[in-house]
LUMNUGU-524402 format. One record per residue: chain; x, y, z of N, C-alpha, C in turn; residue number from 1. Coordinates in steps of 0.02 Angstrom, whole numbers, plus 50000, padded with zeros to 5 digits. Last residue first. Layout:
// residues N
[A; [X; Y; Z]; [X; Y; Z]; [X; Y; Z]; NUM]
...
***
This chain:
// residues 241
[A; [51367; 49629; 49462]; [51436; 49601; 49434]; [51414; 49568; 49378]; 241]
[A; [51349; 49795; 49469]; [51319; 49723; 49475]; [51381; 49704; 49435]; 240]
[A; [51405; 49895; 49600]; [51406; 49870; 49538]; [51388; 49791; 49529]; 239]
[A; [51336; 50013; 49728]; [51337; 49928; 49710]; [51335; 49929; 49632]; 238]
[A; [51332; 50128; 49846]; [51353; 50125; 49780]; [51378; 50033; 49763]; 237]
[A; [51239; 50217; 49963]; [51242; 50127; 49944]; [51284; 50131; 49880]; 236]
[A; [51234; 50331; 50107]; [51247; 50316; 50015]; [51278; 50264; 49980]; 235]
[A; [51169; 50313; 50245]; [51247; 50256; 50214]; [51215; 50287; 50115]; 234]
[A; [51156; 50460; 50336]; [51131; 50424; 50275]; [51209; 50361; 50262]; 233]
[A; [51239; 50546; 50431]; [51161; 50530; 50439]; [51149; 50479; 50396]; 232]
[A; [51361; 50593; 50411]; [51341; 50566; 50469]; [51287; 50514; 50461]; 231]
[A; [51291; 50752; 50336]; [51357; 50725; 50361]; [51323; 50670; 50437]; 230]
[A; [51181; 50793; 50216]; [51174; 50757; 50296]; [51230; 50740; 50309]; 229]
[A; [51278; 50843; 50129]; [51201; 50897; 50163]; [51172; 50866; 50234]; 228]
[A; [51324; 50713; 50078]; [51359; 50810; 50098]; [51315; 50832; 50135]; 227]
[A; [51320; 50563; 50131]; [51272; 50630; 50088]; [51315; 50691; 50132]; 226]
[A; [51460; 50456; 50124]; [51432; 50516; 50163]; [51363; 50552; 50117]; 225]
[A; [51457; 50296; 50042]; [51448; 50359; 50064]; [51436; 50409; 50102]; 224]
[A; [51528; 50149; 50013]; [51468; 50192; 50056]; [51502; 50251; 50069]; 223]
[A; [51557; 50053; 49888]; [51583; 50089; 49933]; [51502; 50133; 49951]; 222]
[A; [51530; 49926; 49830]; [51605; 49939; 49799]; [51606; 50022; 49840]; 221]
[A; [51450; 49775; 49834]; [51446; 49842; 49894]; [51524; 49867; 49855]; 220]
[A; [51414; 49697; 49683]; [51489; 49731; 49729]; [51456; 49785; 49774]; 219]
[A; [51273; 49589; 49653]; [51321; 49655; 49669]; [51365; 49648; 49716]; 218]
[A; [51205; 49458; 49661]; [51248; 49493; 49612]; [51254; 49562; 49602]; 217]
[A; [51126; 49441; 49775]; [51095; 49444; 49724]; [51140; 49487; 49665]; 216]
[A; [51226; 49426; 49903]; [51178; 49371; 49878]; [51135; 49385; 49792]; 215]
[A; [51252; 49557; 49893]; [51328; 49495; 49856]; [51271; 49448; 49830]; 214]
[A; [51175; 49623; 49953]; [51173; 49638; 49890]; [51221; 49600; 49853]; 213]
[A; [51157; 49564; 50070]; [51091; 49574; 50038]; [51106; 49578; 49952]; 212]
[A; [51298; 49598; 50132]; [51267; 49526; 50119]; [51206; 49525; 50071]; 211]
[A; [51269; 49740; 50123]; [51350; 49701; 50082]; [51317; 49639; 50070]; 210]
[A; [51164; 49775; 50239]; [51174; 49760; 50169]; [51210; 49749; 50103]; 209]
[A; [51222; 49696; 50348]; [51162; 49678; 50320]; [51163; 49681; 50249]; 208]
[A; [51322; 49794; 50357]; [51352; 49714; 50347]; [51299; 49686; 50314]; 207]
[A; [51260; 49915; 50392]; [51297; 49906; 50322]; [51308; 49845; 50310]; 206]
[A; [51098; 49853; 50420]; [51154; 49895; 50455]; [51200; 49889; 50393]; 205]
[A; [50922; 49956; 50411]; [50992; 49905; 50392]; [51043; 49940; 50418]; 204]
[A; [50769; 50007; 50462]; [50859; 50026; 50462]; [50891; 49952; 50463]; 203]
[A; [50630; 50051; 50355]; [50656; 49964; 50404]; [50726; 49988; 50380]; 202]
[A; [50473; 50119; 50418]; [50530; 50099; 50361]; [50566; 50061; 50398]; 201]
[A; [50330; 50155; 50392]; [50343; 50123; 50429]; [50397; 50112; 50359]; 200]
[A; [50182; 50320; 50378]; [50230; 50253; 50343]; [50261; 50229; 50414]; 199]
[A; [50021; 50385; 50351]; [50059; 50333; 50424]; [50127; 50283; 50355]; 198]
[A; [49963; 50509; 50356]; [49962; 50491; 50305]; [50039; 50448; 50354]; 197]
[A; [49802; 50624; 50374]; [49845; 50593; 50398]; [49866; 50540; 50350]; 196]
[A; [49715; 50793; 50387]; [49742; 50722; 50353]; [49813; 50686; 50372]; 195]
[A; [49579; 50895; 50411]; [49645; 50861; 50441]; [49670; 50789; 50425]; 194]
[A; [49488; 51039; 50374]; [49511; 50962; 50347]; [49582; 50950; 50391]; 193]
[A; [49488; 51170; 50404]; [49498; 51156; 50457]; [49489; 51070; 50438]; 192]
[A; [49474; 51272; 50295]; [49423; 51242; 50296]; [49416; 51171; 50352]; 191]
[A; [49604; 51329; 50293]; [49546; 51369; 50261]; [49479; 51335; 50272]; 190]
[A; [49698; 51260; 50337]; [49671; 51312; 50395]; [49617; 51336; 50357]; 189]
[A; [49723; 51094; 50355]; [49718; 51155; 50315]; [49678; 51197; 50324]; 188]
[A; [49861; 50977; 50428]; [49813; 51034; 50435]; [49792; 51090; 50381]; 187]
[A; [49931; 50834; 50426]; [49922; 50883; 50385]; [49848; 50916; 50403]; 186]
[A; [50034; 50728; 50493]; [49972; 50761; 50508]; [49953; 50818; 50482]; 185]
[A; [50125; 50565; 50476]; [50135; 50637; 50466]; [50048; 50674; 50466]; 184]
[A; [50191; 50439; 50597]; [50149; 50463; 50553]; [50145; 50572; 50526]; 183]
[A; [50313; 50297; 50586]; [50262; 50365; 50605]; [50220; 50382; 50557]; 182]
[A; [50389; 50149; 50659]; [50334; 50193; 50607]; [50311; 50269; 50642]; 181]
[A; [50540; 50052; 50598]; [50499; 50114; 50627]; [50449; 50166; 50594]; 180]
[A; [50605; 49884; 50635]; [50562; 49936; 50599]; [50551; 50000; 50657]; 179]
[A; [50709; 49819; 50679]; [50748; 49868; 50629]; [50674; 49910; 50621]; 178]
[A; [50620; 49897; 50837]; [50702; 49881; 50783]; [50688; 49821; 50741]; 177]
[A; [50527; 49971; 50827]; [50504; 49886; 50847]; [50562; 49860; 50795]; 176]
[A; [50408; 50115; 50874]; [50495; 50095; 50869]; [50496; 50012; 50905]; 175]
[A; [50275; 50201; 50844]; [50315; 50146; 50849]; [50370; 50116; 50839]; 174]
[A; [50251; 50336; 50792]; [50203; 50302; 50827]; [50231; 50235; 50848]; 173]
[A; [50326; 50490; 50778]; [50325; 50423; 50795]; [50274; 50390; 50837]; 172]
[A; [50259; 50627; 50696]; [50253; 50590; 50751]; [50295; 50537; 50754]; 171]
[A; [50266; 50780; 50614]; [50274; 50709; 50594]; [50269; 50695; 50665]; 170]
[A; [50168; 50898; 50510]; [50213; 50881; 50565]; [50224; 50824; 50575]; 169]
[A; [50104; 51056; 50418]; [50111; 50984; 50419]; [50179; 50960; 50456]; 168]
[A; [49973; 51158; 50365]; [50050; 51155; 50395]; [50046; 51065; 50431]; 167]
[A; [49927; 51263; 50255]; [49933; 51194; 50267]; [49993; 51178; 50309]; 166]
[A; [49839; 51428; 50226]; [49894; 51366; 50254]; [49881; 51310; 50264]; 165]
[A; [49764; 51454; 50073]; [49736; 51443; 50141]; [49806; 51418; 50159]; 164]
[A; [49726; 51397; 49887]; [49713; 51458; 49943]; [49737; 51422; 50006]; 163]
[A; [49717; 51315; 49809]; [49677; 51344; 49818]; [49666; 51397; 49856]; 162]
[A; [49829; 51253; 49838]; [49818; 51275; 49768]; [49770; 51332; 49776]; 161]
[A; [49922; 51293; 50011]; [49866; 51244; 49968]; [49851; 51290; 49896]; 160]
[A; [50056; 51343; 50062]; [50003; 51359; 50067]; [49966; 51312; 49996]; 159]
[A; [50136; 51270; 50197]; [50168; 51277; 50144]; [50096; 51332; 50136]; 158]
[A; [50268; 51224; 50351]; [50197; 51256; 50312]; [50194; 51283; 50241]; 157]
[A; [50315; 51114; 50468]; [50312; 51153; 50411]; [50261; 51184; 50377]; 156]
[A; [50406; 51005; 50594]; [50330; 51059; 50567]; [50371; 51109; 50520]; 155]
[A; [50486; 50943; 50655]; [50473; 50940; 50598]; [50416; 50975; 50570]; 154]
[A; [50513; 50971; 50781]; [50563; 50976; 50728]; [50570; 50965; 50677]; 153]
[A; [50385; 50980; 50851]; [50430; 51008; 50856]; [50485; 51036; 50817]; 152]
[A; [50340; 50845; 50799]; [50302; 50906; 50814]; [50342; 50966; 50800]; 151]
[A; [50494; 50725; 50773]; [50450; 50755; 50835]; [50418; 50823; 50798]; 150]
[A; [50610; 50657; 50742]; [50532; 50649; 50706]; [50486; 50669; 50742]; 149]
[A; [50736; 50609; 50801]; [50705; 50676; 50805]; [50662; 50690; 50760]; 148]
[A; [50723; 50504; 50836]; [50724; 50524; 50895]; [50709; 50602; 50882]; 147]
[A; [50757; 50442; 50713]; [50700; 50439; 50747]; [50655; 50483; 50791]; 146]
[A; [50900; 50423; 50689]; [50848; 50471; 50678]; [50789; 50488; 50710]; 145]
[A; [50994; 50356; 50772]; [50919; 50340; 50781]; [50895; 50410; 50760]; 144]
[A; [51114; 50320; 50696]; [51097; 50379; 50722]; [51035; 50386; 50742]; 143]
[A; [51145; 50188; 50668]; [51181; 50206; 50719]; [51150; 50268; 50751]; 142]
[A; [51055; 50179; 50549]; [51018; 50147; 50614]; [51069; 50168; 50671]; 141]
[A; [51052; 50280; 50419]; [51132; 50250; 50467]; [51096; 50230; 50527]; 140]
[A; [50941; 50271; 50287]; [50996; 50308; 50370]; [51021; 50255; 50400]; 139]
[A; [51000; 50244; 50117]; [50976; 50227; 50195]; [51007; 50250; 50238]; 138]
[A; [51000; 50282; 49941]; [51033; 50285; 50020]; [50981; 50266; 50062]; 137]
[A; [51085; 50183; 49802]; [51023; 50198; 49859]; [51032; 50213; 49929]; 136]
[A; [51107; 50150; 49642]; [51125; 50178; 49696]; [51077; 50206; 49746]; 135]
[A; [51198; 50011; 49533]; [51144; 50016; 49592]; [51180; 50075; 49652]; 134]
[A; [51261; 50012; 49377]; [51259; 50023; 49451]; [51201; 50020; 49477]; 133]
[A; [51336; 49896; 49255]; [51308; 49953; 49284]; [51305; 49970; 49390]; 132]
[A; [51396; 49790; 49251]; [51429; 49840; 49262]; [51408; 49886; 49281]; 131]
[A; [51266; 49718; 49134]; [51334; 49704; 49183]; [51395; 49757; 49183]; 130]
[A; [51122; 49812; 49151]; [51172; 49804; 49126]; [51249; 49788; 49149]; 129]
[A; [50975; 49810; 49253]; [51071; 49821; 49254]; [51087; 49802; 49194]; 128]
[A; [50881; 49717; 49288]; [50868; 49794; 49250]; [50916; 49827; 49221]; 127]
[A; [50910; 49621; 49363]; [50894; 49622; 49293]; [50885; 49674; 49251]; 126]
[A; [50955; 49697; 49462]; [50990; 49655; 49433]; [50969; 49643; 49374]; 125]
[A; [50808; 49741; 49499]; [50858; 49790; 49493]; [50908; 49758; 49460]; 124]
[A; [50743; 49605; 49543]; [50712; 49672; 49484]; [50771; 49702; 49471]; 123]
[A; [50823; 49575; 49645]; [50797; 49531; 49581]; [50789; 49576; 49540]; 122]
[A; [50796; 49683; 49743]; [50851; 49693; 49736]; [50863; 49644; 49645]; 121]
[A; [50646; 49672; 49747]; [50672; 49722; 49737]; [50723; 49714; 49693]; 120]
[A; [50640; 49536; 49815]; [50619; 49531; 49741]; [50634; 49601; 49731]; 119]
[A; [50698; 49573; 49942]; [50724; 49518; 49892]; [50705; 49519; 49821]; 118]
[A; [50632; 49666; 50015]; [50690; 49674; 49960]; [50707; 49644; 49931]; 117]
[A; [50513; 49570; 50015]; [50514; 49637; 49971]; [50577; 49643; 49946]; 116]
[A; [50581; 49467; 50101]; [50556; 49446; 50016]; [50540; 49530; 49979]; 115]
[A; [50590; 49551; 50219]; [50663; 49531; 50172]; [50648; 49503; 50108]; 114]
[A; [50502; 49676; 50245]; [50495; 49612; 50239]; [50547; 49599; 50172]; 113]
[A; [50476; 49805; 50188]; [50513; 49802; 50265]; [50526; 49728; 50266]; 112]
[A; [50554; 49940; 50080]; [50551; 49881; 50086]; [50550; 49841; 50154]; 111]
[A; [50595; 50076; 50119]; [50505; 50058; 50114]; [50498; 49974; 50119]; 110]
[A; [50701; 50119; 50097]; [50667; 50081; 50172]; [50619; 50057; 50184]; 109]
[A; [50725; 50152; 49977]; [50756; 50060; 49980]; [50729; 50068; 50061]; 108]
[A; [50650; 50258; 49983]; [50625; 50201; 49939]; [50663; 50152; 49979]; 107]
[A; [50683; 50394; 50060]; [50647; 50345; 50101]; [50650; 50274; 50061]; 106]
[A; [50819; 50457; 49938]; [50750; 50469; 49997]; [50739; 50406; 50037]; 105]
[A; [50808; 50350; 49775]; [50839; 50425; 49827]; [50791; 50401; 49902]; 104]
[A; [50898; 50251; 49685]; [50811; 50251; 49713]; [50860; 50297; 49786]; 103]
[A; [50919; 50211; 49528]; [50943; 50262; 49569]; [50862; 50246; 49630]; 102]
[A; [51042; 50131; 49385]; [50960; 50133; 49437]; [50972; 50154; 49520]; 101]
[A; [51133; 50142; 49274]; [51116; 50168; 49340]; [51062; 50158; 49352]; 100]
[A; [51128; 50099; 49129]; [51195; 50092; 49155]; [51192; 50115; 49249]; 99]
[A; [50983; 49949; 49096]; [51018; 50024; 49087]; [51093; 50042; 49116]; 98]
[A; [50927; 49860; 48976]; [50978; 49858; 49038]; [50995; 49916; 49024]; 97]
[A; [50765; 49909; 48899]; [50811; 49862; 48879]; [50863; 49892; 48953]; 96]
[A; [50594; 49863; 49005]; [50648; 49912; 48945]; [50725; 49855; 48951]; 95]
[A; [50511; 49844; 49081]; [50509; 49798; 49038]; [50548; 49827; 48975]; 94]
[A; [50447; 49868; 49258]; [50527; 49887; 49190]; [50537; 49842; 49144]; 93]
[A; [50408; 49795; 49382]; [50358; 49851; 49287]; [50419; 49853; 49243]; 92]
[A; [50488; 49807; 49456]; [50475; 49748; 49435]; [50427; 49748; 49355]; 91]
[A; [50456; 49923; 49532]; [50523; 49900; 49506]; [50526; 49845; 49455]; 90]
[A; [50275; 49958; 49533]; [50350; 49943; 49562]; [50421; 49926; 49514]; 89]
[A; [50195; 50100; 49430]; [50203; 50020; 49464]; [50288; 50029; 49508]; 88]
[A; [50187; 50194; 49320]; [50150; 50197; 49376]; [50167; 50093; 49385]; 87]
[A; [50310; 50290; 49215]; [50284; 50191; 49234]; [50243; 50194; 49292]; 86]
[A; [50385; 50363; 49099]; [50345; 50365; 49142]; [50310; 50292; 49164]; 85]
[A; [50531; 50418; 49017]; [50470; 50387; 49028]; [50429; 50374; 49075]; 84]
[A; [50542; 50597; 48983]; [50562; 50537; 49032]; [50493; 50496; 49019]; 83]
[A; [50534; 50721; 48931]; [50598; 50663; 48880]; [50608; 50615; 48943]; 82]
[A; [50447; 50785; 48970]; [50423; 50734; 48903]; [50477; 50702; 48898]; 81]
[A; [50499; 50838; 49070]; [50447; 50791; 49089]; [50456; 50729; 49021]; 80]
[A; [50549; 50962; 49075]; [50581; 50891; 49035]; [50558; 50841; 49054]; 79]
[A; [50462; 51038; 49206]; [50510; 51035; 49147]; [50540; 50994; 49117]; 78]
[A; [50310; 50926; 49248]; [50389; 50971; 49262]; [50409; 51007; 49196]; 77]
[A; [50195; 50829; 49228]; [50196; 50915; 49216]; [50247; 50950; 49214]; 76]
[A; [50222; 50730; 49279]; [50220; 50732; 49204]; [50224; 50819; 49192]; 75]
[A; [50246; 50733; 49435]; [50299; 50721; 49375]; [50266; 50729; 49331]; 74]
[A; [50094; 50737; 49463]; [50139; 50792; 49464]; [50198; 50780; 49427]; 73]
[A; [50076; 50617; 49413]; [50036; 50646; 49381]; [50059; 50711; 49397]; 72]
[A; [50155; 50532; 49511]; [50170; 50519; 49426]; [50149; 50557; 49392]; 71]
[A; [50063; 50557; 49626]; [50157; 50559; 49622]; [50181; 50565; 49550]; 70]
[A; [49956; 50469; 49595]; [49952; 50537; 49607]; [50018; 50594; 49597]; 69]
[A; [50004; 50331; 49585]; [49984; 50379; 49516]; [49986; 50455; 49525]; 68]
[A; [50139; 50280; 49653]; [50080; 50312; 49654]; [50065; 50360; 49613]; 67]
[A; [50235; 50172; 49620]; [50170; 50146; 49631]; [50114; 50207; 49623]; 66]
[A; [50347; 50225; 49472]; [50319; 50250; 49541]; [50259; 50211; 49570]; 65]
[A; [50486; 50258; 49403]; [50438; 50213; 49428]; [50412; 50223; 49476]; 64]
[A; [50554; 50342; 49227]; [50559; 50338; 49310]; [50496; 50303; 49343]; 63]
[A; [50690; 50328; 49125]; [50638; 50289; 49136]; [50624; 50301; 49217]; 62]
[A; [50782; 50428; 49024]; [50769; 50404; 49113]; [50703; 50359; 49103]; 61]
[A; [50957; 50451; 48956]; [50871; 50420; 48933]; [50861; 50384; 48983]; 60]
[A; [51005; 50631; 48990]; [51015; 50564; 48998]; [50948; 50503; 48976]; 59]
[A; [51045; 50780; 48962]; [51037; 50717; 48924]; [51033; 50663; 48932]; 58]
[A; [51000; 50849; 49078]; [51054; 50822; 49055]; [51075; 50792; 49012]; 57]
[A; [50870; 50809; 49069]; [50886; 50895; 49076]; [50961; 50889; 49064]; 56]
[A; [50847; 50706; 49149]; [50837; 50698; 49056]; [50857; 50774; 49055]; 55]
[A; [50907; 50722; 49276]; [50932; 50673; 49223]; [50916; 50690; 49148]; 54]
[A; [50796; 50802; 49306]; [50840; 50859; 49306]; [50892; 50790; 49248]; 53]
[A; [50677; 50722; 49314]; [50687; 50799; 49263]; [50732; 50803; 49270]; 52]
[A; [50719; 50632; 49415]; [50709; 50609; 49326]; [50710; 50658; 49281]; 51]
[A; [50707; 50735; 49540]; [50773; 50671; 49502]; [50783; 50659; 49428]; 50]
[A; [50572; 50738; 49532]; [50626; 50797; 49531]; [50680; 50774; 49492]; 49]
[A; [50459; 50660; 49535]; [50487; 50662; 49464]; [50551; 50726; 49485]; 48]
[A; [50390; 50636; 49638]; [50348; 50676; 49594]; [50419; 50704; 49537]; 47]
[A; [50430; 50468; 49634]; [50397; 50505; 49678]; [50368; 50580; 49613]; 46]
[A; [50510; 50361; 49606]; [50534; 50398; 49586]; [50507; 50487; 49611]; 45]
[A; [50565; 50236; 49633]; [50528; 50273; 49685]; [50529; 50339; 49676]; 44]
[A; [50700; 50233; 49538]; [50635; 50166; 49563]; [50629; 50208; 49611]; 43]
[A; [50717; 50274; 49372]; [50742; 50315; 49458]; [50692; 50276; 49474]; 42]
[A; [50864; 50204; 49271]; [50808; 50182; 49290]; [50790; 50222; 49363]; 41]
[A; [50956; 50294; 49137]; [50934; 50278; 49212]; [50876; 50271; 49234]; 40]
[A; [51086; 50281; 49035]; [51039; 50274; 49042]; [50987; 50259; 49121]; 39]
[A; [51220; 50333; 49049]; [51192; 50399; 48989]; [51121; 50345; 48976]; 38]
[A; [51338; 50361; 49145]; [51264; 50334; 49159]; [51239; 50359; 49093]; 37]
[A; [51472; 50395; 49209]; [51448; 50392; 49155]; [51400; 50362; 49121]; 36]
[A; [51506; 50390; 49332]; [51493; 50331; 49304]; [51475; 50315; 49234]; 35]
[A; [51499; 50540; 49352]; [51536; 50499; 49377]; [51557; 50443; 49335]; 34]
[A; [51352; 50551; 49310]; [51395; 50610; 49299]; [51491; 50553; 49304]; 33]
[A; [51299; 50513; 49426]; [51281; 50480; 49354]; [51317; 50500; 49329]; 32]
[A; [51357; 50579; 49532]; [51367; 50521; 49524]; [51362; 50493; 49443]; 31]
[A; [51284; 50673; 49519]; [51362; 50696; 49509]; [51388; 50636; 49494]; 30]
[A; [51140; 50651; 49531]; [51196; 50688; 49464]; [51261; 50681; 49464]; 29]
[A; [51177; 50607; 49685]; [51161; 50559; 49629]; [51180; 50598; 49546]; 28]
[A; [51212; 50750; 49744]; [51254; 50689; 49742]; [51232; 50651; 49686]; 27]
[A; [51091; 50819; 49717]; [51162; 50818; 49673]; [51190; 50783; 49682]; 26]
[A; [50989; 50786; 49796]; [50989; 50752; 49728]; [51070; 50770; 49687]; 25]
[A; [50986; 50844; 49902]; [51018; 50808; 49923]; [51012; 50756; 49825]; 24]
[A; [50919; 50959; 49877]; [50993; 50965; 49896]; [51024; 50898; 49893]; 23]
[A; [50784; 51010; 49865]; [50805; 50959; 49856]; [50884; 50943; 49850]; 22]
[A; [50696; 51113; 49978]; [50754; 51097; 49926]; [50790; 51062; 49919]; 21]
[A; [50554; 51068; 50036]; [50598; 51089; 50034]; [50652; 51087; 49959]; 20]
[A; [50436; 50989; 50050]; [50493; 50943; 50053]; [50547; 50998; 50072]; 19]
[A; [50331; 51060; 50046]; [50341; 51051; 50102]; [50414; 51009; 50117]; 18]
[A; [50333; 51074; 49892]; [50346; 51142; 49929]; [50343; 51099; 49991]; 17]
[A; [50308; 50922; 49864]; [50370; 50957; 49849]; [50394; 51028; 49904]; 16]
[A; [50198; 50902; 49892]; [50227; 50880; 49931]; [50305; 50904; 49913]; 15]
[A; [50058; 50935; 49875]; [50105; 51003; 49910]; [50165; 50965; 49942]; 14]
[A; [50006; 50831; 49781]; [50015; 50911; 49771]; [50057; 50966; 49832]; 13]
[A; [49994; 50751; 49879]; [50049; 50740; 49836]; [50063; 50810; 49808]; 12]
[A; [49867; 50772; 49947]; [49926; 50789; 49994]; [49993; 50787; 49932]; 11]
[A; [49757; 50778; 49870]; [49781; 50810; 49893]; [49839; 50824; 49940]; 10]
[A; [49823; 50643; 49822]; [49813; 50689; 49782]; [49796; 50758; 49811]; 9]
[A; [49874; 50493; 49897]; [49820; 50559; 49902]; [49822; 50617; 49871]; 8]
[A; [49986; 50455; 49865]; [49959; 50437; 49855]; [49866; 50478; 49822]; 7]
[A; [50090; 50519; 49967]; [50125; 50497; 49889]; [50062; 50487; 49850]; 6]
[A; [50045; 50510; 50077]; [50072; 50576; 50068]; [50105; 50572; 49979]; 5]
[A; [49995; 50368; 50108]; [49937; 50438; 50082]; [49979; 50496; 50049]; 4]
[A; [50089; 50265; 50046]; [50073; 50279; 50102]; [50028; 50355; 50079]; 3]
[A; [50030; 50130; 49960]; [50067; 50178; 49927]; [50048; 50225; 49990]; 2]
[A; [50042; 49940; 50000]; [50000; 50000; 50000]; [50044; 50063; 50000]; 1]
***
């Protein structure tokens, strides 16, 4: 199930302006950039930032998303048209092996049950071209993020299409190592609607995932810092072998 804030159409629409600035996507450019990627699969691809700015580069993107609502703000961007577009999971990709498949943000946590990633990590291998890459970050379970998913330190406000504030805050509702769930609570002051929208992601530790990704033909060939989060994120870089 595609959690509301990706899903719900009114909440997908303000999910960019509440995201902020997406800072943390240059690494992966720089990367493709790097590796010399000149094809890329983005799995979770969400409202398409990533995939515009790739085909804005020249690159030929194919991007995947379960939630239509998420797919229907991507089509509208800038260089929208020179990406393909796939409403489904990882496993939809019925194109020819590309040289990078990229999944940013929350995606590789979404997986919480080891057959998810399992048939994930399946999909992605086949999607590869031998040599290509697999790149995906996850927080560092050393730093119990968690701890700061509070009211407090996560409230934001954006303002709705229509008019009015929307201000929106996150909770923890359950910590049950490796999983953790919260939830996010969206207020809209013009007409006092209150929406809620509950994920649950699952912290690996790096050994976990060296083993996860040998078992299904990749090199763990190095982990990363994210610049913008020092500390916080393992940036996954895996060549399939």
């Amino acid at each position: 199930m595609v959690d509301a804030c990706f899903a719900d159409p009114r909440l997908a629409v303000l999910y960019d302006a509440l995201d902020g600035e997406r800072d943390d996507l240059e690494l992966y450019l720089a990367i493709a950039a790097e590796v010399g990627a000149r094809s890329v699969l983005d799995v979770g691809c969400g409202t398409g930032s990533l995939a515009c700015q790739m085909a804005r580069q020249g690159r030929k993107v194919t991007a995947i998303d379960p939630a239509p609502a998420s797919v229907a703000i991507a089509r509208d961007k800038p260089f929208a048209d020179r990406v393909r577009w796939i409403v489904g999971g990882v496993e939809a990709y019925d194109g020819r092996p590309v040289d990078l498949i990229t999944m940013t943000a929350n995606v590789a946590q979404v997986f919480l049950e080891d057959e998810e990633w399992d048939r994930c990590l399946r999909a992605c291998q086949r999607s590869l071209r031998a040599g290509g890459w697999l790149v995906f970050e996850t927080r560092d379970p050393q730093r119990h993020a968690w701890r700061a998913w509070t009211p407090e330190r996560t409230r934001r406000c954006t303002v709705a299409a229509g008019g009015g504030k929307v201000s929106a805050w996150c909770t923890v509702t359950e910590v049950d190592l490796p999983l953790v769930s919260f939830r996010w609570i969206y207020t809209f002051e013009r007409d006092g609607t209150v929406l809620t929208s509950d994920s649950t992601v699952r912290f690996r530790e790096s050994q976990e995932l060296s083993e996860d990704l040998s078992a299904h033909g990749f090199a763990l060939n190095e982990i990363r810092d994210a610049p913008e989060r020092p500390g916080a994120q393992l940036v996954c870089l895996a060549q399939r072998e």
